[in-house]
Kinemage of the C-alpha trace (Angstrom):
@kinemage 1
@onewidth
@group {chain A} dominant
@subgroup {mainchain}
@vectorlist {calphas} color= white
{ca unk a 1} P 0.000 0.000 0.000
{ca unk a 2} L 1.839 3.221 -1.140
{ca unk a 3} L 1.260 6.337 0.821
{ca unk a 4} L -0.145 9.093 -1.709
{ca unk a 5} L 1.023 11.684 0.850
{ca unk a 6} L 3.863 12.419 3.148
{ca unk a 7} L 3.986 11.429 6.663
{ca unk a 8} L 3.068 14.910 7.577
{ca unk a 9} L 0.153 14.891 5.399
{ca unk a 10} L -1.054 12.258 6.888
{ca unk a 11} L -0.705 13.946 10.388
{ca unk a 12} L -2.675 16.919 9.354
{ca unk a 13} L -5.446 14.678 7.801
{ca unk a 14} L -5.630 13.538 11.805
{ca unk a 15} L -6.309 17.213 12.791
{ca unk a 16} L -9.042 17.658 10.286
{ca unk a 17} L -9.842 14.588 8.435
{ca unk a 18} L -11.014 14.921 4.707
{ca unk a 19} L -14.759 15.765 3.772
{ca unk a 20} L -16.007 12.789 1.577
């Protein structure tokens, strides 16, 4: 599973998760 975004992406996404 390859990670589309960096690991500090993913951090932020666990701030604010993505609206879908």
């Amino acid at each position: 599973m390859a990670l589309p975004y960096t690991m500090k992406e993913a951090s932020n996404l666990r701030s604010q998760p993505p609206d879908q």
